[in-house]
One Martini backbone bead per residue (centre of mass of N, CA, C, O) as a GRO file, in nm:
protein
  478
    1UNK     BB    1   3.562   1.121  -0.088
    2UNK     BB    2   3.506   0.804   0.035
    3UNK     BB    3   3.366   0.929   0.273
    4UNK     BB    4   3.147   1.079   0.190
    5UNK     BB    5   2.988   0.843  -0.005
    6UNK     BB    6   2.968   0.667   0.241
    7UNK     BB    7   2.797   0.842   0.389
    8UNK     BB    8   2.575   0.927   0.190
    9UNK     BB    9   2.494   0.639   0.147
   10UNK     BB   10   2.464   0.508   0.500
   11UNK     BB   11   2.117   0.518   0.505
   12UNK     BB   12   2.045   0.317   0.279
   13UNK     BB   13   2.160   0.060   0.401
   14UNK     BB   14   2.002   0.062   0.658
   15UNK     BB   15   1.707   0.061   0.480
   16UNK     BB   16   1.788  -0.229   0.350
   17UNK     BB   17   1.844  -0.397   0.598
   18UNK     BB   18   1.556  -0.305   0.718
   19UNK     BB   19   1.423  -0.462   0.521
   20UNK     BB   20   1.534  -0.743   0.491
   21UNK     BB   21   1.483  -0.832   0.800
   22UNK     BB   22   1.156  -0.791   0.759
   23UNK     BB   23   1.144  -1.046   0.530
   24UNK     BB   24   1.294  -1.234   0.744
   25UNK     BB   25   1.003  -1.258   0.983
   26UNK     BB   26   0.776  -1.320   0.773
   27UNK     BB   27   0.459  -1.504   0.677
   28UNK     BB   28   0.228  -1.459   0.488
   29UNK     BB   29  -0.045  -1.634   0.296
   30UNK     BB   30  -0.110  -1.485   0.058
   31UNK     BB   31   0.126  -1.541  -0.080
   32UNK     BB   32   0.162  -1.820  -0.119
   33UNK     BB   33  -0.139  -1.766  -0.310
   34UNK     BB   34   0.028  -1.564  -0.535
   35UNK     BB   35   0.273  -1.777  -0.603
   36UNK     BB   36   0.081  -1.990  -0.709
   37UNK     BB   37  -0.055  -1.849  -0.940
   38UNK     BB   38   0.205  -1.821  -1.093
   39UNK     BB   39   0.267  -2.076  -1.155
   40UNK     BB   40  -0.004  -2.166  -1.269
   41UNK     BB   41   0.085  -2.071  -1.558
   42UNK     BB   42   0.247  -2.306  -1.616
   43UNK     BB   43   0.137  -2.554  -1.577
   44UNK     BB   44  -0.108  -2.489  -1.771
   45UNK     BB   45   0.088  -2.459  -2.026
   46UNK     BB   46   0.264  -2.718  -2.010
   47UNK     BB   47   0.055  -2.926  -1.843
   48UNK     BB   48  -0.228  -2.859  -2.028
   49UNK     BB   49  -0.426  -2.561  -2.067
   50UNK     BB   50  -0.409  -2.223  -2.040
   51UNK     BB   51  -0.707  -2.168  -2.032
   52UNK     BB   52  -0.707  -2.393  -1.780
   53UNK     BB   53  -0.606  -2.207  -1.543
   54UNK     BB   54  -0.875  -2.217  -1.294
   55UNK     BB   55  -0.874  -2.522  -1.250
   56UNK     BB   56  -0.593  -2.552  -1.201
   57UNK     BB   57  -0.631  -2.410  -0.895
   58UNK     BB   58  -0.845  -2.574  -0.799
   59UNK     BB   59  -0.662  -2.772  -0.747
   60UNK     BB   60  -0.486  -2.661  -0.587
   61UNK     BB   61  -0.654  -2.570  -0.346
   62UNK     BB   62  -0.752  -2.889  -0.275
   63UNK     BB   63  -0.453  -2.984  -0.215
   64UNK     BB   64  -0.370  -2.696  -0.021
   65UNK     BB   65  -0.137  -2.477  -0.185
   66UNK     BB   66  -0.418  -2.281  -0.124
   67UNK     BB   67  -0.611  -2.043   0.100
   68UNK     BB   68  -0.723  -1.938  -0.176
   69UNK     BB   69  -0.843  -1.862  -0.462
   70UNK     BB   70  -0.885  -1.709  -0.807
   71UNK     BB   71  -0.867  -1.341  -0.751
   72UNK     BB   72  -0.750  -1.261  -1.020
   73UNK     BB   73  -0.633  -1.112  -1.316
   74UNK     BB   74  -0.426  -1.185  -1.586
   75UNK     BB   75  -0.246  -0.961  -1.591
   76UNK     BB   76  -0.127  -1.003  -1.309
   77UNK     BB   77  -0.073  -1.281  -1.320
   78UNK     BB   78   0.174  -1.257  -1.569
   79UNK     BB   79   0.371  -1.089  -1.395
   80UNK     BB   80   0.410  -1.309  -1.165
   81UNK     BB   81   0.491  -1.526  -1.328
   82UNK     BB   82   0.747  -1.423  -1.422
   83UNK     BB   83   0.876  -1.404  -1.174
   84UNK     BB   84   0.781  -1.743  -1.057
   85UNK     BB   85   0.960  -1.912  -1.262
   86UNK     BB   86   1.140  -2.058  -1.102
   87UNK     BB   87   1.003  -2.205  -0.931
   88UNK     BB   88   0.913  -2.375  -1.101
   89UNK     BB   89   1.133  -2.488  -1.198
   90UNK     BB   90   1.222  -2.580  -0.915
   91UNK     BB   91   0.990  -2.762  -0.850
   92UNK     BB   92   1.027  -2.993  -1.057
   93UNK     BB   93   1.334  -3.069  -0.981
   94UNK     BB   94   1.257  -3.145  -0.665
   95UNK     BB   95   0.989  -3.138  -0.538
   96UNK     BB   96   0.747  -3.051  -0.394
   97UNK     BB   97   0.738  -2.761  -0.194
   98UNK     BB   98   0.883  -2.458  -0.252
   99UNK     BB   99   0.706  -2.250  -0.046
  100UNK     BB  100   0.857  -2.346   0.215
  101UNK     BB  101   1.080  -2.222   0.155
  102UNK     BB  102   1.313  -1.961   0.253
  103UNK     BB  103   1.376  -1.837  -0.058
  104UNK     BB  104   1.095  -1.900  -0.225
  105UNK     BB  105   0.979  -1.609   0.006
  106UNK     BB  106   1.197  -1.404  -0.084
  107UNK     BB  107   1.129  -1.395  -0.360
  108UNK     BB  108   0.834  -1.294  -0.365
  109UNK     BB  109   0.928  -1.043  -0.183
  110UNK     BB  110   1.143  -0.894  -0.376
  111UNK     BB  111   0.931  -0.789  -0.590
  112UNK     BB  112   0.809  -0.573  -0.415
  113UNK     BB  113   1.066  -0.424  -0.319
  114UNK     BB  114   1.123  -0.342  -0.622
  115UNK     BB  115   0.830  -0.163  -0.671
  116UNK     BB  116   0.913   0.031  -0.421
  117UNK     BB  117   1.169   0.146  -0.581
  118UNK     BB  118   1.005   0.261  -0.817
  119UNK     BB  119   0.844   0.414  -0.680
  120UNK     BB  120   1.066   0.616  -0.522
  121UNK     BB  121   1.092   0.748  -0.789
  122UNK     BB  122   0.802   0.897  -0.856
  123UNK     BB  123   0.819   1.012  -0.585
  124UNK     BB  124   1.074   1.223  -0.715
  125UNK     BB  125   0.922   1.365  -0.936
  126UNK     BB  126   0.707   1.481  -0.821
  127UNK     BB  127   0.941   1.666  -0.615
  128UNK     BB  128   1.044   1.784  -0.853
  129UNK     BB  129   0.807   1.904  -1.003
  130UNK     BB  130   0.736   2.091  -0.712
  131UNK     BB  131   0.994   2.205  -0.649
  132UNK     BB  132   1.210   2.037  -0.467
  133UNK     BB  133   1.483   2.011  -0.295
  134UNK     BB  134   1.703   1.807  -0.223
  135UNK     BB  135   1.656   1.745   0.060
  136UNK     BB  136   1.379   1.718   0.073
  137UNK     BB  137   1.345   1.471  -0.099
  138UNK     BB  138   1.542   1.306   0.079
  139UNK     BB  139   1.340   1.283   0.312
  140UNK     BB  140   1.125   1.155   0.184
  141UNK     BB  141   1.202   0.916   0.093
  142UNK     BB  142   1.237   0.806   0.384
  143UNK     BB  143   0.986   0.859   0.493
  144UNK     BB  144   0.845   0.667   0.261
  145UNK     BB  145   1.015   0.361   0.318
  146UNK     BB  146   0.994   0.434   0.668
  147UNK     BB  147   0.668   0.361   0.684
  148UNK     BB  148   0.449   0.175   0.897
  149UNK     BB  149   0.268   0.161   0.605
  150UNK     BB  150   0.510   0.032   0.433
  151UNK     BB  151   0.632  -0.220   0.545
  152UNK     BB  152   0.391  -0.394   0.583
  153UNK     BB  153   0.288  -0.435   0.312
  154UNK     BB  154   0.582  -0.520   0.157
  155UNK     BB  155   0.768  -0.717   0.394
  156UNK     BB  156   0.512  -0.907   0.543
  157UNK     BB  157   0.288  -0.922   0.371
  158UNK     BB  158   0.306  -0.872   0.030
  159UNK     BB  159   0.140  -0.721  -0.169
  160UNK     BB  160   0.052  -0.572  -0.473
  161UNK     BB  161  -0.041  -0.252  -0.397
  162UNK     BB  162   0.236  -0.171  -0.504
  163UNK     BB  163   0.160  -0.165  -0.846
  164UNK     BB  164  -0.047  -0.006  -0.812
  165UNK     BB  165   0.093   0.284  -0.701
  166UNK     BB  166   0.295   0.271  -0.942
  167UNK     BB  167   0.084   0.389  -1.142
  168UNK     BB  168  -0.061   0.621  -0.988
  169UNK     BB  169   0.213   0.786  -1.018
  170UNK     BB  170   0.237   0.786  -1.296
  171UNK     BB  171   0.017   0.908  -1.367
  172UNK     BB  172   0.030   1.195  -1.227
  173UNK     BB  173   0.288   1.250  -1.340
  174UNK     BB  174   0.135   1.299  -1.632
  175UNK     BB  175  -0.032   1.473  -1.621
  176UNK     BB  176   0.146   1.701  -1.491
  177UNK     BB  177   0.204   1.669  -1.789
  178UNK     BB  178   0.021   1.673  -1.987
  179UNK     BB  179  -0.045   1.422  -2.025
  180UNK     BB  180  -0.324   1.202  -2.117
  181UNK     BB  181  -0.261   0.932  -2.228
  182UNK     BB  182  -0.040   0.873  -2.008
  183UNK     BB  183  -0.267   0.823  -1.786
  184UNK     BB  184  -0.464   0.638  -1.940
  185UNK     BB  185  -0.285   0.398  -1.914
  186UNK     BB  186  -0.237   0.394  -1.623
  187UNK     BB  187  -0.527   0.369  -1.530
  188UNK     BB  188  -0.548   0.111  -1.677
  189UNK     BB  189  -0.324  -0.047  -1.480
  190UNK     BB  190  -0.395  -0.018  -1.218
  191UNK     BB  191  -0.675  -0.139  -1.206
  192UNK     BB  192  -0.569  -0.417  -1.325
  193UNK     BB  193  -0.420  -0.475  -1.070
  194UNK     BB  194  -0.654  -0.302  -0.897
  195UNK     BB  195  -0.945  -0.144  -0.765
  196UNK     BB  196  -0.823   0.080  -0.573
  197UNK     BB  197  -0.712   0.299  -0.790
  198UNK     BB  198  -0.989   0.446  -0.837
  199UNK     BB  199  -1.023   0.629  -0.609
  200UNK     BB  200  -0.753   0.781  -0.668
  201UNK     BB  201  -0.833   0.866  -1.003
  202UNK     BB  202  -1.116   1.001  -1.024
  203UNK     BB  203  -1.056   1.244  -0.938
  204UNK     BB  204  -0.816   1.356  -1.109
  205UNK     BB  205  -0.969   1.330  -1.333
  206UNK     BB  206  -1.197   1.507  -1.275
  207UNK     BB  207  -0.997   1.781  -1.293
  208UNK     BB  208  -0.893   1.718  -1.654
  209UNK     BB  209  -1.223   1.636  -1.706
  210UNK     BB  210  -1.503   1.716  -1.864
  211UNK     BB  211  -1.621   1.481  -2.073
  212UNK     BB  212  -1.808   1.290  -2.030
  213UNK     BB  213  -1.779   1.040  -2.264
  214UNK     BB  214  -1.470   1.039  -2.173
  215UNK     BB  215  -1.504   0.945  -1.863
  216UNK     BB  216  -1.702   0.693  -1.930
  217UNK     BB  217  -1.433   0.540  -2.144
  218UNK     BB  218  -1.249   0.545  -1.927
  219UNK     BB  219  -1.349   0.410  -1.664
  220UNK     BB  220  -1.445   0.129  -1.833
  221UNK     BB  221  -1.179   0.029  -1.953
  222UNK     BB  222  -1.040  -0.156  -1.747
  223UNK     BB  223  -1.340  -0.356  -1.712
  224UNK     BB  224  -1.322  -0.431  -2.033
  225UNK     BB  225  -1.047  -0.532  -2.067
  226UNK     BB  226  -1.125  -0.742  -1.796
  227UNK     BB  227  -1.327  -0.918  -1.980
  228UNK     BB  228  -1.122  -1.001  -2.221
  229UNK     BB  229  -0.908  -1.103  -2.067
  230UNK     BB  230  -1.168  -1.335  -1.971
  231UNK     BB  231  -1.277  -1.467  -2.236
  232UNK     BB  232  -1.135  -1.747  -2.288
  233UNK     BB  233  -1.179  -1.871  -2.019
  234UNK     BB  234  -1.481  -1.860  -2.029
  235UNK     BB  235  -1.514  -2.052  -2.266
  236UNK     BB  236  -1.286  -2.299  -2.223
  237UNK     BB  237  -1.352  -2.280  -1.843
  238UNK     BB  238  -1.643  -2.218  -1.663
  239UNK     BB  239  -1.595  -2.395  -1.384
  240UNK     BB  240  -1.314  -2.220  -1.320
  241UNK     BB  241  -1.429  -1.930  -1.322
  242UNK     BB  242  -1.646  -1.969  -1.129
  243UNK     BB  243  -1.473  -1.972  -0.883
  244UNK     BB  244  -1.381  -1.681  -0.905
  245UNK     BB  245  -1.322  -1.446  -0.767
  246UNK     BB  246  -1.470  -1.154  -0.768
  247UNK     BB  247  -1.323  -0.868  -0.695
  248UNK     BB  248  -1.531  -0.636  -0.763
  249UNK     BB  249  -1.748  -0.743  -0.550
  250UNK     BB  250  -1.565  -0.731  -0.278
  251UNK     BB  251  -1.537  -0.431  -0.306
  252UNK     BB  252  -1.811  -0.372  -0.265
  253UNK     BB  253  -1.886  -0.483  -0.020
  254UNK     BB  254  -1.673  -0.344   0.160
  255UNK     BB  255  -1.800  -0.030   0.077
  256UNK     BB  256  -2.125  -0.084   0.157
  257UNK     BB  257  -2.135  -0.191   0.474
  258UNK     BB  258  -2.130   0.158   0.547
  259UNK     BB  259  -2.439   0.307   0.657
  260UNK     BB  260  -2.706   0.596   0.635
  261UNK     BB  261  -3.002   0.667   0.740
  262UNK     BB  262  -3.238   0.813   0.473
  263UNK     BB  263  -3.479   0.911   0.307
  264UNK     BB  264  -3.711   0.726   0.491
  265UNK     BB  265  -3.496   0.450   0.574
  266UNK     BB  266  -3.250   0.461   0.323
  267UNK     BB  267  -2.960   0.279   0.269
  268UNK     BB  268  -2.660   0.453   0.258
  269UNK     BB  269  -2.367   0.444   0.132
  270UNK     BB  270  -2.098   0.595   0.248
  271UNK     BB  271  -1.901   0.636   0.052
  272UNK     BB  272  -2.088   0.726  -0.206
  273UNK     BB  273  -2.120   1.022  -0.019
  274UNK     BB  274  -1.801   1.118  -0.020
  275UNK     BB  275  -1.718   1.076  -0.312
  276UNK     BB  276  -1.972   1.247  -0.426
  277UNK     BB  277  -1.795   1.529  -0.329
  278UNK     BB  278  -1.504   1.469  -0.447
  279UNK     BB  279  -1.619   1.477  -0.729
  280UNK     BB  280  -1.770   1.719  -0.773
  281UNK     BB  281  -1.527   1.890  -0.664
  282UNK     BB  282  -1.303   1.848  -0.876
  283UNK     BB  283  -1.546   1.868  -1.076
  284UNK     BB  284  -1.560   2.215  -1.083
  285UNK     BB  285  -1.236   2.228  -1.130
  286UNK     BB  286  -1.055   2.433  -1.319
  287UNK     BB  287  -0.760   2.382  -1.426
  288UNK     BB  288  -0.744   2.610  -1.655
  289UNK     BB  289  -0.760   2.831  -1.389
  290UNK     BB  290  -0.497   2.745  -1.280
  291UNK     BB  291  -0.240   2.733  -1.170
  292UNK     BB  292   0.065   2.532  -1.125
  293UNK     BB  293   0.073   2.511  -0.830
  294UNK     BB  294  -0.228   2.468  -0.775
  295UNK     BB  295  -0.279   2.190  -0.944
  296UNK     BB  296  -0.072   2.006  -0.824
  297UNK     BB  297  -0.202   2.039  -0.512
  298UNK     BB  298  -0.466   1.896  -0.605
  299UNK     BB  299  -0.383   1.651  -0.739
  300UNK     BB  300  -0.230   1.524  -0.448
  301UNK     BB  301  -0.505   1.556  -0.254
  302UNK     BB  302  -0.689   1.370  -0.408
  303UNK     BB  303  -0.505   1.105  -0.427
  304UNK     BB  304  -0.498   1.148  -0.063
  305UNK     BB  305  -0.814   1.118  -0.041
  306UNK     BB  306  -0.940   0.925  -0.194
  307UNK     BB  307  -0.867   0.663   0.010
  308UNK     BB  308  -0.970   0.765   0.282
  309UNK     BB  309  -1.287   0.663   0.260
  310UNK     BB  310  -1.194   0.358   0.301
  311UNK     BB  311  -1.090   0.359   0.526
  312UNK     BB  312  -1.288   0.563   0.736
  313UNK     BB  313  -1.565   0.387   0.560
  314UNK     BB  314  -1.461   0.088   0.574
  315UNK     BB  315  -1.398  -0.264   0.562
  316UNK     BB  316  -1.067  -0.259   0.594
  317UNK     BB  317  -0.766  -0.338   0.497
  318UNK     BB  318  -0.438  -0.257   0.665
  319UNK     BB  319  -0.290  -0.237   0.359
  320UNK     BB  320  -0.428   0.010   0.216
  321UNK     BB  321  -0.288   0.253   0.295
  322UNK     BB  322  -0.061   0.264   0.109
  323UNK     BB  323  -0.162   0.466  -0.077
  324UNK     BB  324  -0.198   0.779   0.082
  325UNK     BB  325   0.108   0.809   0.160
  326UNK     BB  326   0.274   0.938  -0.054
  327UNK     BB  327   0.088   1.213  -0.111
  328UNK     BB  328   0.094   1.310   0.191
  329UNK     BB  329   0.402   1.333   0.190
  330UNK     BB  330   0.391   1.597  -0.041
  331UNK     BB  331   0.225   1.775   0.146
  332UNK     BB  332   0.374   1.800   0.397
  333UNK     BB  333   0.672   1.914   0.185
  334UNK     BB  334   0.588   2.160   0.064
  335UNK     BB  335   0.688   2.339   0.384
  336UNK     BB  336   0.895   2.463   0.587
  337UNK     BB  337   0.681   2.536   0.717
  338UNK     BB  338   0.653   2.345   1.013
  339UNK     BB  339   0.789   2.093   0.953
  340UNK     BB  340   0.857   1.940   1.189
  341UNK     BB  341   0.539   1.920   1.281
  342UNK     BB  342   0.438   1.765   1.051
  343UNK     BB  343   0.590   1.504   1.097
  344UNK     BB  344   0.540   1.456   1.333
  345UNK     BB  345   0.221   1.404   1.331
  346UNK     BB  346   0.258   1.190   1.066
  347UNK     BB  347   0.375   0.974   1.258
  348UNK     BB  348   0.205   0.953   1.498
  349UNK     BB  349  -0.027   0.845   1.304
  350UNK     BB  350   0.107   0.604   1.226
  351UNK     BB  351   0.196   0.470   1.469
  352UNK     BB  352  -0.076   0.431   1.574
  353UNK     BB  353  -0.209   0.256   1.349
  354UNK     BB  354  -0.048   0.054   1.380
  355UNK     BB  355  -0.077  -0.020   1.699
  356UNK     BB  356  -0.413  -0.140   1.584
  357UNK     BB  357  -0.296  -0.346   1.400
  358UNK     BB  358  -0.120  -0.542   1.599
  359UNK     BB  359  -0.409  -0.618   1.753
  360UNK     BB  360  -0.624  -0.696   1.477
  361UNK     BB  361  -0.387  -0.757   1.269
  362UNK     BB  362  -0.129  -0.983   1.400
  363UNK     BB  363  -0.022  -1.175   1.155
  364UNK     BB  364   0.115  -0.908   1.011
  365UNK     BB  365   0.358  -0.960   1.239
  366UNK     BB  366   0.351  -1.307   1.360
  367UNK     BB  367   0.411  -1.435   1.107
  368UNK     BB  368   0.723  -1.723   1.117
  369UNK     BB  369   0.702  -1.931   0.976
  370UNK     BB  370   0.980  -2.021   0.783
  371UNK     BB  371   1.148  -1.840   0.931
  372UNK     BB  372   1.409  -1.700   1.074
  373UNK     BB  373   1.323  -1.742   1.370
  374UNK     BB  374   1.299  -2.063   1.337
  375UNK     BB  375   1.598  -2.102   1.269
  376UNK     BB  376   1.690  -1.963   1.562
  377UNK     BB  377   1.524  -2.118   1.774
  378UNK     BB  378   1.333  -2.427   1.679
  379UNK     BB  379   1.167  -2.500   1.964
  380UNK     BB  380   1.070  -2.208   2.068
  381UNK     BB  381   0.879  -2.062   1.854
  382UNK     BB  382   0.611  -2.109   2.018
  383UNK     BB  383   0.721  -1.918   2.229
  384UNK     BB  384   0.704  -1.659   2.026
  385UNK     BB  385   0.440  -1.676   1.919
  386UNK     BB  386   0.253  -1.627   2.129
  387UNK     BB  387   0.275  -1.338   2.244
  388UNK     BB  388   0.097  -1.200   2.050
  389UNK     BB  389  -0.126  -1.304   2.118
  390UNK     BB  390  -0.119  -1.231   2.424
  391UNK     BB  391  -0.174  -0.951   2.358
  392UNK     BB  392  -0.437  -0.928   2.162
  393UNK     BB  393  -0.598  -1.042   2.373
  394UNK     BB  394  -0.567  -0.831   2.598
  395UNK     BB  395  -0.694  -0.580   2.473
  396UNK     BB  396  -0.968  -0.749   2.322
  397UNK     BB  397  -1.078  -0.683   2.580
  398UNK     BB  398  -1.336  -0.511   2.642
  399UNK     BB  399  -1.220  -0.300   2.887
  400UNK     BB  400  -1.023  -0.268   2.646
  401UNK     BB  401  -1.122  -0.106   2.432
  402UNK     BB  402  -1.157   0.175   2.491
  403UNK     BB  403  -0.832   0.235   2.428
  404UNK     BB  404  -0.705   0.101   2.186
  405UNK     BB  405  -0.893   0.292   1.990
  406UNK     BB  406  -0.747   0.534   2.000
  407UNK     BB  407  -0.512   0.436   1.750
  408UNK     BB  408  -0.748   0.537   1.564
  409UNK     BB  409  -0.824   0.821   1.679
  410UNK     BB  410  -0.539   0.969   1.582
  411UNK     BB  411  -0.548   0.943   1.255
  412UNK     BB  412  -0.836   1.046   1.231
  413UNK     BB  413  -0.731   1.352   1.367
  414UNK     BB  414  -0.507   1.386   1.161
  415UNK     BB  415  -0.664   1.377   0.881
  416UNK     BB  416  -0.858   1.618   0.914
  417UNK     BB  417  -0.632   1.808   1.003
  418UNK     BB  418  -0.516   1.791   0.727
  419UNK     BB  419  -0.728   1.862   0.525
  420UNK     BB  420  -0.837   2.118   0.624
  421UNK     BB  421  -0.526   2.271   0.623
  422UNK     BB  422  -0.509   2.234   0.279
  423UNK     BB  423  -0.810   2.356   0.227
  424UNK     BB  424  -0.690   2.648   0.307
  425UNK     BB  425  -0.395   2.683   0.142
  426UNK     BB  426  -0.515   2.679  -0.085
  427UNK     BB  427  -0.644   2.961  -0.130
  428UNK     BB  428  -0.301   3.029  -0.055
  429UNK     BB  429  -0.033   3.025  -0.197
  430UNK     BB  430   0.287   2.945  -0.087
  431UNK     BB  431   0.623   3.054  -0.016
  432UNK     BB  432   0.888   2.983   0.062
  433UNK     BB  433   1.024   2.950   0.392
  434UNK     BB  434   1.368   3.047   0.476
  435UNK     BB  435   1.397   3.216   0.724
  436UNK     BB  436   1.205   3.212   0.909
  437UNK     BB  437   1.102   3.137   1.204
  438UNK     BB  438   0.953   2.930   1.409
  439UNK     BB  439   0.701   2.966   1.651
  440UNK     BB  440   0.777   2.667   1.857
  441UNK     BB  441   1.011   2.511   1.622
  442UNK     BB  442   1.285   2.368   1.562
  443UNK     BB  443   1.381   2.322   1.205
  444UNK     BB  444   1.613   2.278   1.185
  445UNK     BB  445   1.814   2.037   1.023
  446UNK     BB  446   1.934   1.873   1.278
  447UNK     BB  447   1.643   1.788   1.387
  448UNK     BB  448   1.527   1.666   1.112
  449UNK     BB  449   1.733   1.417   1.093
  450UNK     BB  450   1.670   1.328   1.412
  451UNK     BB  451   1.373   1.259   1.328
  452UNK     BB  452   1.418   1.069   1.092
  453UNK     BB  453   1.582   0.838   1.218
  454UNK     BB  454   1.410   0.788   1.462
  455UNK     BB  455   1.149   0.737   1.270
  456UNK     BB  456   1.270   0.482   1.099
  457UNK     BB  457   1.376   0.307   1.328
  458UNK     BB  458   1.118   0.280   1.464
  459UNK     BB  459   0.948   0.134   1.281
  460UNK     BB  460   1.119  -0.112   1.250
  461UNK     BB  461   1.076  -0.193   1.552
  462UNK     BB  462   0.746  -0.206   1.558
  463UNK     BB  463   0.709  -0.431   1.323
  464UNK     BB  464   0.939  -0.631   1.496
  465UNK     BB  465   0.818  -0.660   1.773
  466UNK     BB  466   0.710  -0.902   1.796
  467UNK     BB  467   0.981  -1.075   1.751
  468UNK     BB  468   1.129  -0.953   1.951
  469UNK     BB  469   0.969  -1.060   2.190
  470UNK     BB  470   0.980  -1.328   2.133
  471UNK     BB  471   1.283  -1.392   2.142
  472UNK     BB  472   1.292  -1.295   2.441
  473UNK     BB  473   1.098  -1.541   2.552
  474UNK     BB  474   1.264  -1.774   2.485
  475UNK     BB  475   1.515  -1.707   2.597
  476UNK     BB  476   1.380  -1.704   2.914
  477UNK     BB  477   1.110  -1.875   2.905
  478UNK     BB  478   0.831  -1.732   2.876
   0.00000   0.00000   0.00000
C-alpha cells in the first residue's frame, strides 16, 4: 500500500522538482519592480502616507530600485502587498536591497506558483463538470501545469496574469453551474487583476446575458470600481498619480497597432473587427436552447478563443499565451476519439511557439543573474550569459528570418485547424468513445502516459535550454 502511493504520489514530485529548479535558474527584472511596488505600500503605509503611495513609487525608480514606474491598480497592489510583507520588513532589519538576494526573488516567484496550483484545482473542477473521467483528469492536470506556455509565463518571468487567469477559471466555473452573480464578482475581479481577462470573459458573459442594460452594468463595473479606488490617491496626491502608467490605455495601444485598410482607406484595428465577430457570435447563441453539454462546451471554447485575437493579431507579450492554455486543454480531452494525435498536435504547437519566444524574447529564459546558476558557475557566468544572446543574434539575421518564423506559424497553423475542427463538432455533439480503435494511431493507456512523460520532461528541458547550454558552455571554457 506505501508503495503504491509512493508510486502514486512520484510524478507530482517530480513535476514540483521541475518546477522548482525552473524558478531557481532565471530571474525576469519585471518581478523585481512587482515586488518592489508591493513593499513601497507598506512604506507609505509606515513611514509616509498611504494615499502618497504613487510618489513613494516614483522615488523608488529614481532611487534605481525598479525598472518602471507604478502602472498596477490598488487591487493587485495591496495583495501584493500581502504577500511581501516579510520582505519588507526584511529589507528595514538589515538594510540594503532585499531584492538582490537570492531567497527574496525565489519568495516573489513562490506566490506565483501557489496561484498556478489553485488554476490547476479549478481546472481539475472544470473538468469534472465536463465529466471527464479521473484518468483523463489527471493527464489534463499535468499537461496543464507542465505546458512551456505555462512553464514561462509562472517560474522565468512571474508575471500577475497567474492571478487574472485564476479568476477567469473561477468565473466560468460559476457561470457553469448558473452562478450569475458570481460569475459577476469574478469577472470584476479578474479585470481588476489585469485588463486582459476582459477578452476571455466578455465572449462568455455575452453567451448567458442578453439583456443589454445589465450587460453594459457588468462591462463597466471593474473599470469604474478601479477608478474609485483611484480616487483617494488621485485627490491626495496628483502628481504621483500622474506618473503612473494607465494599464488601460498601453492595453488599447497594443491592441490597436495592427490595422487593415476598409471603407475608402479608413485604418480599423484588426483586433476589433475579430473580437465583434466573436462577441456577436456569442450573443447570438440562446443558452437556454442549448443542451448542458453542448453550453459548457461553447463556453469553454469562447474562454480559449477569446484571447487568441490578441495572441495573433496584436503586438502581444510572449507570457500573455498563459490565458488560452488552459481552456484550450479542456477542449483538446474532451474526447478519446483521436486523443493521442490532439495531444500530439496541441504540444507540437505550444514548443514550436516556445521555440520562436526563445528567439524573439530570449531574456524570459536566459536572465540568470542573481540566481542560481551564478552560485553554481561564479566566474564563468558571463560566458553562460553570452549563449543564449548569440544563439538569438544567430537567428535573427535577416537570412534566416523566414526560416525561425515558421516557428510561429506551426502555432497559428495549429490554432486555426483547432478552431475550424472544434466549430465543427459543435455541430453534433459526440458521445465518449470508449471502445472503438482509433483510425491510425494507438491510443492506449500506456502509450498516452509514455507521450504525457515525455511532453512534460520536453518542456522542462526547452525552457531550460538556455541554461542548460549556459552551464556546457562555461564548464568547456568556450
Amino acid at each position: 500500500m506505501k508503495e503504491s502511493a509512493i508510486k502514486k504520489r512520484l510524478p507530482y514530485l517530480l513535476i514540483g522538482i521541475g518546477l522548482f529548479i525552473t524558478m531557481c535558474n532565471v530571474y525576469h527584472i519585471d518581478l523585481n519592480t512587482n515586488m518592489r511596488q508591493g513593499m513601497n505600500f507598506w512604506r507609505a503605509l509606515f513611514e509616509d502616507n498611504v494615499l502618497q503611495y504613487y510618489s513613494v513609487n516614483v522615488d523608488s525608480y529614481n532611487a534605481g530600485e525598479m525598472t518602471d514606474k507604478a502602472n498596477y491598480g490598488m487591487f493587485i497592489n495591496i495583495i501584493n502587498a500581502v504577500w511581501v510583507l516579510p520582505l519588507y520588513i526584511a529589507e528595514r532589519l538589515r538594510g540594503g536591497n532585499i531584492l538582490d538576494a537570492f531567497a527574496a526573488r525565489l519568495w516573489g516567484k513562490l506566490f506565483i506558483v501557489l496561484l498556478l496550483g489553485l488554476t490547476v484545482i479549478y481546472v481539475d473542477k472544470l473538468a469534472a463538470l465536463l465529466k471527464y473521467d479521473d484518468k483523463r483528469r489527471n493527464y489534463l492536470k499535468v499537461l496543464y501545469v507542465c505546458s512551456p506556455l505555462v512553464i514561462m509565463p509562472v517560474c522565468q518571468v512571474a508575471q500577475f496574469d497567474i492571478l487574472g487567469l485564476l479568476f477567469c477559471l473561477i468565473a466560468v466555473y460559476r457561470i457553469l453551474q448558473e452562478d450569475k452573480k458570481g460569475f459577476f464578482l469574478f469577472f470584476v475581479l479578474a479585470v481588476l487583476s489585469k485588463d486582459l481577462p476582459f477578452l476571455v470573459l466578455l465572449p462568455v458573459l455575452l453567451l448567458f446575458e442578453k439583456n443589454l442594460f445589465k450587460l453594459v452594468g457588468i462591462v463597466v463595473s471593474p473599470f469604474l470600481i478601479d477608478k474609485l479606488l483611484e480616487l483617494p490617491f488621485k485627490l491626495a496626491d496628483p502628481a504621483g498619480i500622474y506618473s503612473k502608467k494607465s494599464r488601460l490605455w498601453m492595453m488599447v495601444d497594443f491592441l490597436t497597432r495592427s490595422r487593415v485598410n476598409l471603407l475608402g482607406g479608413v485604418e480599423i484595428p484588426v483586433i476589433f473587427l475579430a473580437m465583434c465577430a466573436l462577441c456577436m457570435w456569442a450573443y447570438y447563441q440562446n443558452a437556454k436552447d442549448l443542451s448542458e453539454e453542448r453550453k459548457q462546451k461553447i463556453a469553454i471554447m469562447l474562454a480559449a478563443v477569446g484571447m487568441l485575437p490578441m495572441l495573433l493579431l496584436t503586438k502581444a507579450n510572449a507570457y500573455w499565451c498563459l490565458y488560452s492554455v488552459p481552456f484550450c486543454l479542456l477542449l483538446v480531452m474532451s474526447r478519446e476519439k483521436k486523443l493521442f494525435i490532439r495531444i500530439v498536435l496541441e504540444r507540437f504547437a505550444a514548443f514550436s511557439l516556445t521555440a520562436a519566444f526563445m528567439i524573439h524574447a530570449t531574456g524570459y529564459y536566459s536572465k540568470v543573474a542573481g540566481m542560481l546558476p551564478e552560485f553554481l558557475l561564479g566566474d564563468k557566468i558571463d560566458r553562460a550569459n553570452s549563449i543564449s544572446e548569440k544563439i538569438s543574434d544567430f537567428f535573427l539575421q535577416e537570412k534566416y528570418y523566414n526560416f525561425w518564423t515558421l516557428s510561429y506559424a506551426a502555432y497559428i497553423v495549429w490554432v486555426v485547424g483547432f478552431i475550424y475542427y472544434e466549430l465543427r463538432e459543435l455541430s453534433v455533439i459526440e458521445s465518449n468513445n470508449n471502445g472503438s480503435p482509433l483510425p491510425w494511431v494507438d491510443g492506449t493507456s500506456k502509450n498516452l502516459r509514455i507521450l504525457i512523460i515525455l511532453a512534460s520532461a520536453g518542456a522542462f528541458i526547452l525552457c531550460n535550454m538556455y541554461v542548460i547550454l549556459g552551464f556546457l558552455a562555461a564548464l568547456w571554457g568556450r
